[in-house]
N, C-alpha and C positions, 0 to 999 in steps of 0.2 A: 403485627403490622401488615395492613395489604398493601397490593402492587400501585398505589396511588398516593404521590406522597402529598405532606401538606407543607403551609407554606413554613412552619418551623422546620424539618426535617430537611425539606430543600436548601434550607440556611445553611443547615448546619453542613450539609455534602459539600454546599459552596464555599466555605468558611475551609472546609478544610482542604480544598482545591486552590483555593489564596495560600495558604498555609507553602502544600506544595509548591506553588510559584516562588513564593519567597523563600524558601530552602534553596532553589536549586541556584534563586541571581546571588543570594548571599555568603552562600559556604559551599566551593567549589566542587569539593569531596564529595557531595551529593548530589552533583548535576547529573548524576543517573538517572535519578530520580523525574527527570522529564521525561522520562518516555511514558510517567503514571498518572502524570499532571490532565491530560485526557479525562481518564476514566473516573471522576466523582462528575462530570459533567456530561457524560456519556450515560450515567446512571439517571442523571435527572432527564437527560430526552428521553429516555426507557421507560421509567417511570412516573412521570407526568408527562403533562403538553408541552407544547412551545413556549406557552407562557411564560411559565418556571426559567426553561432553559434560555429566554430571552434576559430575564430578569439578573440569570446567575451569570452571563456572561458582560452586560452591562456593568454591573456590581463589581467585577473582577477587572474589568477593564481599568473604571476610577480608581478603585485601591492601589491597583499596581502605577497607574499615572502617579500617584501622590508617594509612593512608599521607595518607589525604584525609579523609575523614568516612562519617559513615552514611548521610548522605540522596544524598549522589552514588554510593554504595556501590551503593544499593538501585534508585534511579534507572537507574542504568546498567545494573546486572542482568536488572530487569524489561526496560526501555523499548528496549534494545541485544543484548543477549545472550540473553536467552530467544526473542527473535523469529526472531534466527542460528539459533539451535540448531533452532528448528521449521524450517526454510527447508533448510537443511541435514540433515535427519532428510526429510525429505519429500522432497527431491533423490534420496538415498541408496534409501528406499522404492516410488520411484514407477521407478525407471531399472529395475529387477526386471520389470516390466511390458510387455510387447511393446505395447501402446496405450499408453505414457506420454505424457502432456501435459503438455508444456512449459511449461504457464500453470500446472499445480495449485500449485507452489510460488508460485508468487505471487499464488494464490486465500486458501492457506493462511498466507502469511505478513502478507497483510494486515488477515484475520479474529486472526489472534494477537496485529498489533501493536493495533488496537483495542480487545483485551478489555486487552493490560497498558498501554496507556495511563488504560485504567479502573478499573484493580486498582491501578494507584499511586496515581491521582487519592484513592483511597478511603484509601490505605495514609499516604501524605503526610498526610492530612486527620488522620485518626485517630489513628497513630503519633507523628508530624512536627507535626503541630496546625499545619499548611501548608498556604493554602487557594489550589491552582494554578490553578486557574481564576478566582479574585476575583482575583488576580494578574498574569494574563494579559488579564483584561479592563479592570483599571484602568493598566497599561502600553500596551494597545492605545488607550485611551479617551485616554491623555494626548500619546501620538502624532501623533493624528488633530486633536486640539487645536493641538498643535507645528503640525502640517502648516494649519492653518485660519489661523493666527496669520501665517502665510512668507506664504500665499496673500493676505489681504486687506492687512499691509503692501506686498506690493509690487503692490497696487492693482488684484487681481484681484475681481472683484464675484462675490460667493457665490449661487445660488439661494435665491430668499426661499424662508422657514420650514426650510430647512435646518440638523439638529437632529445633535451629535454621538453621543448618547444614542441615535437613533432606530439608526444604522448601527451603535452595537455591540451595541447589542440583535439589529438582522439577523442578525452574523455568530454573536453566542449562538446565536440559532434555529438557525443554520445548522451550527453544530459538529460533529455528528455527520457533515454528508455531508463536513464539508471532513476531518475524519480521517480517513475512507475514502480519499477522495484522497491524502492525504497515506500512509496507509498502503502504497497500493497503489505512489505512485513511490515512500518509502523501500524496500519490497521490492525493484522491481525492478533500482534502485542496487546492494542485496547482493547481487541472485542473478546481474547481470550482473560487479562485481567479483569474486565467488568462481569464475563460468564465467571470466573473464578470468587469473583467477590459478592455477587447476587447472590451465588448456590451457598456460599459459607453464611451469612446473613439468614440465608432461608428466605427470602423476600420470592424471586421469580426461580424457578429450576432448570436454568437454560441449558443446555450443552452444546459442547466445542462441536461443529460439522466433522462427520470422517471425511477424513482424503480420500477413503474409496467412491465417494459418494459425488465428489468434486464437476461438476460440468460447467460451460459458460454458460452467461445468462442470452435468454433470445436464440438468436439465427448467429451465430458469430460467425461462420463463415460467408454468409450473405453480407454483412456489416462491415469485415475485414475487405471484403471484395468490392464494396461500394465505395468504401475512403480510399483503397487503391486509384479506384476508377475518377473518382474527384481529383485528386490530389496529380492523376496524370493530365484529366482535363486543365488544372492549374498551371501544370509546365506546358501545354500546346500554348494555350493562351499567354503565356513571356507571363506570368504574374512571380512578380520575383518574391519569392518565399523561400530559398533553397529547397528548392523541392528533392532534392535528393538524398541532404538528410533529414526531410520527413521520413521518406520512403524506406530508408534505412533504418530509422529508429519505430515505425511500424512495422517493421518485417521483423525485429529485434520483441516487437513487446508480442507480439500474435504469434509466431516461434515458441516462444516460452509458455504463452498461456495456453496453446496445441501441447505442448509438452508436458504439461501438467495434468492436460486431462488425459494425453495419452499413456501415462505413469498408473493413474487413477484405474485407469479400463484395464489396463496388462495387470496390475494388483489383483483387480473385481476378479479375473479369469482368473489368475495364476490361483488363489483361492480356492474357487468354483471346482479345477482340476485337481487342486492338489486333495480336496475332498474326496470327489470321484473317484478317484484313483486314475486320472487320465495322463499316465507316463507320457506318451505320445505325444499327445498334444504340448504339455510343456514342454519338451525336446525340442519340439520344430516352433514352438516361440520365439524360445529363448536363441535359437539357431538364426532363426531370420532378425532379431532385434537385435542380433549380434553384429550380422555382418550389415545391415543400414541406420546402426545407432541411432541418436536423437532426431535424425532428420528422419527417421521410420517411427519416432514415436511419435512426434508431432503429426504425420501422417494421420496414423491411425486416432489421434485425438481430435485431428479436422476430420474423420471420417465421424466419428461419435457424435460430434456437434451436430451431423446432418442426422444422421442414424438411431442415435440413441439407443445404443447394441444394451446398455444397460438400464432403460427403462426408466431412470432416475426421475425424469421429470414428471412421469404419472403419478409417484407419491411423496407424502412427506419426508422430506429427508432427515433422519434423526442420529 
């Protein structure tokens, strides 16, 4: 079998991606199994065109309308299946490239799962006249309740002025970085099942990015600094958007994506010395990362971004 599928073989990926769909709305025990319902669909943007991947999400759409309903139909479309197809279209497009980066699939797949968890949020509301977020916060609110109710019967003493309201208010504010999170491990889950499934099949020979290898993509610290710069120009101007938790949940997702790459860089060295034999220098690493913790890692991974102390992006990354 080459890397090109035909139109039986795309059937049958799709067939069993319906499969998975209906497992997960039908027999509860197996709603794990969503997190895999992606990746036969992620295989066909890898593997063929658009075409394909246009045809198997269409197809999958009507079955599930007719088999299950329309709002799991539409759900699962957007929030599952269009994110595969981008993940898999971007696998497919980037491997052309003698610099490919192993991370842009999962740059790309978690800027896509973002915008369709906001496209249905809107679609749900309007369509559906389903409001997943008043939903989601009054589930969470009666949790935390449950969970306050277990703690003080069995005669744990609560922090005074301890307010259940106040914590899911936070995690509102905070929504946008935590789907970033969440976007970024749900991608990585498909883009390591679909490299895990390609290599066993023998079809494409992909492999998983190393984390020592990890960089952002572009100027990120140009880019971070530019939606700073906008997003302040939007509060001078009165433009009412809460601008301040934007500003907070950008500082929240650029923190972390500095920290990741500043993890990556102290890895690449700690390495490099422990090779060498460079006691020293590891001592006074590990001594200064000590005393300025994560706010010193993500330093030095906003330093990498400019600098590129490890060269990453002059070669393929494997």
């Amino acid at each position: 079998m080459n890397n090109k599928l035909r139109l039986p073989q795309a059937s049958l990926i799709t067939a069993l991606g319906i499969l998975l769909c209906l497992m997960t709305a039908y027999v509860p025990m197996l709603s794990i199994l969503s997190m895999a319902v992606p990746v036969p669909y992620a295989i066909i943007g890898t593997l063929t065109d658009n075409k394909y991947s246009i045809l198997s999400l269409i197809a999958t759409f009507f079955i599930l309308i007719f088999t299950v309903n329309p709002l799991y139909s539409v759900s699962v479309c957007i929030m599952s299946i269009v994110p595969g197809i981008f993940i898999g279209s971007a696998i497919r497009n980037n491997r052309k490239e003698d610099d490919f980066n192993k991370f842009d699939p999962i740059y790309i797949g978690t800027i896509v799962t973002m915008i369709c968890v906001i496209v249905f949020f809107f679609i749900a509301n309007i369509v559906f006249k389903t409001n997943i977020l008043d939903d989601f916060m009054n589930i969470l609110k009666e949790s935390i309740n449950v969970q306050v109710a277990i703690m003080e019967n069995a005669g744990m003493s609560l922090k005074e002025g301890f307010n259940t309201s106040d914590i899911v208010n936070y995690i509102n504010n905070m929504l946008p970085a935590i789907l970033f999170l969440q976007g970024m491990i749900v991608t990585f889950i498909i883009y390591a099942l679909e490299t895990f499934v390609l290599r066993r099949i023998r079809v494409v020979n992909l492999r998983l990015p190393k984390f020592i290898d990890f960089y952002l993509p572009g100027n990120a610290v140009t880019a971070s600094f530019t939606i700073y710069i906008l997003v302040l120009f939007m509060d001078l101007i009165k433009v009412n958007l809460y601008t301040d938790l934007i500003m907070l949940n950008l500082q929240l997702v650029f923190n972390f994506m500095f920290m990741l790459q500043g993890i990556s860089v102290s890895i690449y060295y700690l390495k490099k010395w422990i090779r060498g034999g460079s006691l020293k220098m590891i001592f006074m690493s590990l001594l200064i990362l000590s005393v300025f913790g994560f706010m010193g890692i993500s330093f030095v991974g906003m330093l990498d971004s400019i600098i590129d102390f490890r060269r990453v992006r002059g070669y393929k990354s494997t």
